[in-house]
N, C-alpha and C positions, 0 to 999 in steps of 0.2 A: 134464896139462891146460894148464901155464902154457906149455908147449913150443908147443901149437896155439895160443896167443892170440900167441905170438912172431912167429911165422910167419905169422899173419893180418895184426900189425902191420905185420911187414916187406914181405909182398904190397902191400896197396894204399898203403902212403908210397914203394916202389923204382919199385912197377910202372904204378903209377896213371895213366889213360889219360883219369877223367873219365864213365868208364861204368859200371854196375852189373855187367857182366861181367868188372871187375878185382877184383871181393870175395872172397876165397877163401874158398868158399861150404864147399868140402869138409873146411881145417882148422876153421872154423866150426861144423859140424855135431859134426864128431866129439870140440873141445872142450865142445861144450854136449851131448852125450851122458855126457858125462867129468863135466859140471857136475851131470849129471840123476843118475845112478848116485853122486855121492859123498853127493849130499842125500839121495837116497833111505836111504842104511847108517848115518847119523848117526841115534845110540840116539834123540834127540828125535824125530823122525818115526816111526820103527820105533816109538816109545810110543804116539804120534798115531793108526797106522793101525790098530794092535793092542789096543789097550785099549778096551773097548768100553764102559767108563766114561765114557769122554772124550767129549763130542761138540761137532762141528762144525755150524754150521748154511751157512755158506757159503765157497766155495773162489775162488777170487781168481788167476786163473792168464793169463799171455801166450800168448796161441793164436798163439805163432812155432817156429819150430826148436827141438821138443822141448820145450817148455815145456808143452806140450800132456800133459805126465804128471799134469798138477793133474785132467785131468777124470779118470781112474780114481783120485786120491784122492777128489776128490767122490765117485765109485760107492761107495769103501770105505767113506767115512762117510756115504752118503745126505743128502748136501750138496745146494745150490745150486749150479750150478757157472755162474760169470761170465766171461767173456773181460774181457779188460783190456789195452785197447791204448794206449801212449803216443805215439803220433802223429796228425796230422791226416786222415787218411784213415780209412776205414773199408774193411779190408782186405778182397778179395773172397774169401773162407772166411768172416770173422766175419759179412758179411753174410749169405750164403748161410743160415749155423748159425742166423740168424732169424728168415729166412723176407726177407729183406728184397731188394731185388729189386737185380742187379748188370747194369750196361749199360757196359759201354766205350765208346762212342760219346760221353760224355762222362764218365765214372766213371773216375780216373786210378789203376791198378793199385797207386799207391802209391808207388815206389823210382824211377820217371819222371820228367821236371822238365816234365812236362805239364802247363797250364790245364784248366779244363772244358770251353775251345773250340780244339779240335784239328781241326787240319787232315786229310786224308786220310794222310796219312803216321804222321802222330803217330798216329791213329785205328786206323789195321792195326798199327801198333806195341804199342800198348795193350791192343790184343784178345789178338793172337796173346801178349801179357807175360801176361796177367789167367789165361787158361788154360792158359800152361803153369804157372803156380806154383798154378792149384789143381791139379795133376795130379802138379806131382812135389813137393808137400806131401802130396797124399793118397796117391801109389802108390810115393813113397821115402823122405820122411822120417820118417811117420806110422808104416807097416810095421817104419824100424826100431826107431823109439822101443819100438812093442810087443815088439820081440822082447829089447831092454834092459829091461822091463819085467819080461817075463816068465824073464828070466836071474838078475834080483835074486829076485824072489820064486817060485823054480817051483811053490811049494807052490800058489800061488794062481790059482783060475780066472779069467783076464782076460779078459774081455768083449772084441768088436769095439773098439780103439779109437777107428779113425774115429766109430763112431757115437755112443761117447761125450762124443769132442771136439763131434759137432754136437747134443748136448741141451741148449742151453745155457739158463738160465735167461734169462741178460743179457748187454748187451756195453756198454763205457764204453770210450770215445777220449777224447783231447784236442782234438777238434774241435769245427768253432761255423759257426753257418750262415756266416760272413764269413771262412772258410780253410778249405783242403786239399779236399774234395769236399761243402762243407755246404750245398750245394744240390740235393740228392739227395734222395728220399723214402725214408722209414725206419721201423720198425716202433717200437710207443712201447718195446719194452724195449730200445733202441739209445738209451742214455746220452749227450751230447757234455757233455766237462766241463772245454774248454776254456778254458786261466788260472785252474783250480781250487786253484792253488797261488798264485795271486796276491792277495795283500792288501796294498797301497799305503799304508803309509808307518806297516806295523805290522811292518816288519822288524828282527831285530836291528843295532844302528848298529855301525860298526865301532871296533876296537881297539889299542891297542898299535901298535908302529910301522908297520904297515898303514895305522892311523888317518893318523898321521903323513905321509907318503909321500903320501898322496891328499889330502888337503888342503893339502897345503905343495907341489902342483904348480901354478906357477901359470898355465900354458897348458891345463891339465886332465888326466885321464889316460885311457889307450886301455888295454882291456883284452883280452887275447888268448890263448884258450881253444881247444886241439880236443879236451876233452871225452877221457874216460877209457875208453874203447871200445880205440882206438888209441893206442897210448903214443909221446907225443914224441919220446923220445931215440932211437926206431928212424928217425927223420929222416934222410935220404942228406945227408952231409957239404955236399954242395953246395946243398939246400934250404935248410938250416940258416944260412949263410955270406949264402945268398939274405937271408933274413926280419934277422939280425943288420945286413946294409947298411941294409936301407929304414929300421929301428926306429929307427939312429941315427940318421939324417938327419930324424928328429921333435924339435919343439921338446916335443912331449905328452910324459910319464913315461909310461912303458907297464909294467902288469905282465902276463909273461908264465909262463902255468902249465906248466912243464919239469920233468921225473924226474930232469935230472941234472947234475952237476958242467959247467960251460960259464967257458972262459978268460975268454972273450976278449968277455966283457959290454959294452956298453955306458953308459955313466956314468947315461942317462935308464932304462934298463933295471930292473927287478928279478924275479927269477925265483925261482917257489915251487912247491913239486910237490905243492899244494893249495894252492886259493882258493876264499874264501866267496862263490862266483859271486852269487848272487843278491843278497846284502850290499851286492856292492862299484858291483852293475849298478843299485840302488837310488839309491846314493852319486850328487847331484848335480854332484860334478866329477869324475865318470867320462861321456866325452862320447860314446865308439866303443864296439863291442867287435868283434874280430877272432873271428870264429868257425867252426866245422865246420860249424855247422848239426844239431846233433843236436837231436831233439824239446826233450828239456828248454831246450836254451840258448833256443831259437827262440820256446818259451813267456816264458820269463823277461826277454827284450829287449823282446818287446812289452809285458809286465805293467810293465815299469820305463820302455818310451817310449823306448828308446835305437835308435841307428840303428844300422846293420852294416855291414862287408865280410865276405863271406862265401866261404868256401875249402871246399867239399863233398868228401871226400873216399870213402865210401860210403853204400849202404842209399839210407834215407830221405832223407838232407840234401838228395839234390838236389833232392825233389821240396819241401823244409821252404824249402830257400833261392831254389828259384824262386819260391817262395812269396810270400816276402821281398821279390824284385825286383819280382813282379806288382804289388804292394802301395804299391809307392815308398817302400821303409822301410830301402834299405840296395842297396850294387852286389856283384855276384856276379862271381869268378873260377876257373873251374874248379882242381883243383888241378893237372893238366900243365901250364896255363898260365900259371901264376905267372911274372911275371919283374920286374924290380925296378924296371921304368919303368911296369907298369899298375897293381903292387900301391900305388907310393908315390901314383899320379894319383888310383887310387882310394878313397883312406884321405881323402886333400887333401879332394878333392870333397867325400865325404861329413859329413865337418869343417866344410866354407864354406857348404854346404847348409842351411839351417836347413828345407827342405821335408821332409827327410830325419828330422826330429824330429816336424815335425807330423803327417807321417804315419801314424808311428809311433803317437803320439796320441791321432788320431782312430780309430784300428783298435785301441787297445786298450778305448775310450770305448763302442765298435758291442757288441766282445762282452762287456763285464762291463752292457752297459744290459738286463739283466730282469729279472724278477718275485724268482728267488734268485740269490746266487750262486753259481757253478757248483759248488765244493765243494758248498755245504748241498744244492744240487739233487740232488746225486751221494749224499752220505748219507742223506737225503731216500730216493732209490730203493735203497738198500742196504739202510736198514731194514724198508722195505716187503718185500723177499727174507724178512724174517725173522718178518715178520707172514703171509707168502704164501708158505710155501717151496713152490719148484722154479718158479715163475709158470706155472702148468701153461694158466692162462686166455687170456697172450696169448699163446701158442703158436699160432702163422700157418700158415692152412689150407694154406699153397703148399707145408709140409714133407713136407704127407702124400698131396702128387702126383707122379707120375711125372713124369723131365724131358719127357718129350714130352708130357706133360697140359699141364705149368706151362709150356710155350711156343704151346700149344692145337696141336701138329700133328697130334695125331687131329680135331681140329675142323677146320681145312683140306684136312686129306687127305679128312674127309667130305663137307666143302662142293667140294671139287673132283671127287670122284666123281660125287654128286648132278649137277654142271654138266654132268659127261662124259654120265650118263646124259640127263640133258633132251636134252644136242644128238644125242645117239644115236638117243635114240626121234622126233624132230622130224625127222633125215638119211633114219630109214627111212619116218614119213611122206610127207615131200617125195620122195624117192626112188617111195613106192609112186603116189603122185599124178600125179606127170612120167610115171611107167609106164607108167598106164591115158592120159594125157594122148597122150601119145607111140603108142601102140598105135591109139589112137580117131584121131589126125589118120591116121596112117600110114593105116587101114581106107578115112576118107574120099579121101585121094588114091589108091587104086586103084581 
């Protein structure tokens, strides 16, 4: 398993082009197969599914790449079963799974660096992206998942998993009507619990020579993270040598989150292969943060107000850090084109910017302003699952029509036959009319 996450690393930091088709989608899978099959044989589960003592009342699972095994645990233990998404979209399966209605025309597939106002280009791009990932989630990944399913356990009858994946009780994102697609209409068991991890200025404070280091910076410090998906140290020698020029030529202290042994540091530099990200993005003289753009970092800057440069390197971030740019909350460089005279312009800027913070600001101000916050709103509907198992109630009439009911083309095709026939029976009127018309003139001019 760790050989496929190596090879993933290594794919999109050598090969990376800046697209979603540099993700090596296929050591991906078959790591997160490797990930599904070693959780499933650990005694704790094997307890979990077997023990009919035990009971579950709700299952908690990522309706991504194989993750998707939570919903036949839900079937074993007649759970609730809830997707759970950590990004700003509302992925076109999850919605589907609740009845909730998907349009690309403005609905951004997700992994895109689309707005909700696309152009024609962007609009065929989005379509033709939206339906091939429901197609080859439902007709390759899905299939294999069951059949790894049904290899760990032969003994056991597994149900259709597609249909399982789509009974979902619930679905929860990270999103909020003011990011990613949250101006979409959606069904009430669609959750958004955007900056549900954010509580302002109830974080733990920092420590120890961390402490130290960030507040003994006195131009402030930059903080610079791509997130644990991708491991740093498979960085190409010459990226590396890249980002080590621009840092030193910072008067800021930068810490940067690295795996590994590195010479030839710079004296403002410190590198640690963990960082209490959210701690130190809190910390008011930390002024940047250099980032991938993964959901979580993308929630956490806005919850803390801080501004970005942002370096996307797969999946979601592109669409997480266009996000960011739409927003005016931080400048974006893809990762091919990094070079050492836009990364340094761009860090500058966002430094001398102080718009760059108010932005930030105001966009965190929009979604933490209602009624709960989005955490309590979130356990708030969780509880409810448990007061209401399976929410059989708001289960959405659209799941139980045919796709050509639910886009009405039996009701077009009837209304267009109808019109056929009207102009049919009106052609043989006018036709029999002109007839006797035509016969009667013809009669009197002989």
């Amino acid at each position: 398993m760790d050989e496929y996450f190596k090879k993933s690393s290594e794919s999109v930091l050598d090969k990376n082009t800046g697209s979603v088709t540099d993700m090596a989608w296929n050591y991906m899978l078959y790591a997160a197969l490797e990930s599904n099959r070693h959780a499933m044989l650990t005694p704790e589960l094997q307890k979990i599914l077997f023990d009919d003592s035990i009971k579950i009342d709700v299952v908690m699972a990522l309706p991504f790449f194989t993750s998707e095994a939570g919903a036949w645990v839900a079937h074993k233990k007649n759970a609730s079963y809830v997707h759970f998404m950590s990004v700003q979209v509302l992925m076109p399966w999850t919605a589907l799974a609740t009845g909730s209605p998907v349009n690309p025309s403005y609905m951004q597939a997700g992994f895109l660096p689309y707005s909700q106002n696309m152009n024609f280009k962007e609009r065929l791009v989005n379509t033709i992206s939206t339906y091939v990932m429901i197609l080859g989630r439902n007709f390759y990944v899905i299939p294999k998942l069951e059949e790894s399913i049904k290899s760990i356990f032969p003994q056991e009858n597994i149900p259709d998993l597609l249909s399982l994946c789509d009974d979902v009780a619930m679905t929860i994102n990270m999103g909020s009507p003011f990011t990613g697609d949250g101006l979409r209409p959606v069904m009430p068991n669609v959750i958004r619990g955007g900056l549900m991890t954010c509580r302002p200025g109830e974080g733990k404070p920092l420590k120890g020579d961390l402490k130290e280091w960030v507040e003994g910076a006195e131009h402030g410090v930059i903080l610079m993270s791509f997130g644990t998906v991708v491991k740093p140290g498979m960085m190409p020698e010459h990226r590396r040598k890249l980002f080590i020029s621009v840092l030193s030529k910072l008067k800021q202290r930068v810490i940067w989150k690295w795996d590994e042994e590195m010479s030839d540091v710079p004296p403002n530099v410190k590198l640690s292969s963990w960082v209490p990200q959210s701690e130190l993005l809190a910390h008011p003289n930390v002024k940047l943060f250099i980032t991938h753009g993964g959901a979580g970092s993308v929630q956490e800057t806005i919850c803390n107000k801080k501004p970005v440069v942002g370096i996307p390197i797969q999946s979601d971030q592109f669409n997480n850090l266009a996000e960011a740019e739409r927003h005016k909350i931080g400048r974006v460089i893809p990762w091919s084109e990094v070079t050492q005279e836009n990364l340094l312009e761009a860090i500058t800027d966002v430094l001398d910017d102080n718009s760059y913070v108010d932005n930030a600001r105001e966009l965190q101000e929009l979604i933490l302003d209602s009624p709960l916050h989005p955490l309590d709103n979130t356990v708030w509907w969780l509880e409810y699952l448990l007061r209401h198992p399976k929410n059989t109630k708001m289960r959405s009439p659209a799941k139980d029509l045919y796709w050509f009911q639910y886009y009405l083309l039996d009701v077009y095709g009837f209304v267009l036959f109808v019109i056929y026939l009207v102009l049919k029976i009106i052609k043989t009127i006018l036709c029999f009319l002109f007839g006797l018309c035509y016969k009667s003139k013809k009669i009197k001019t002989q």
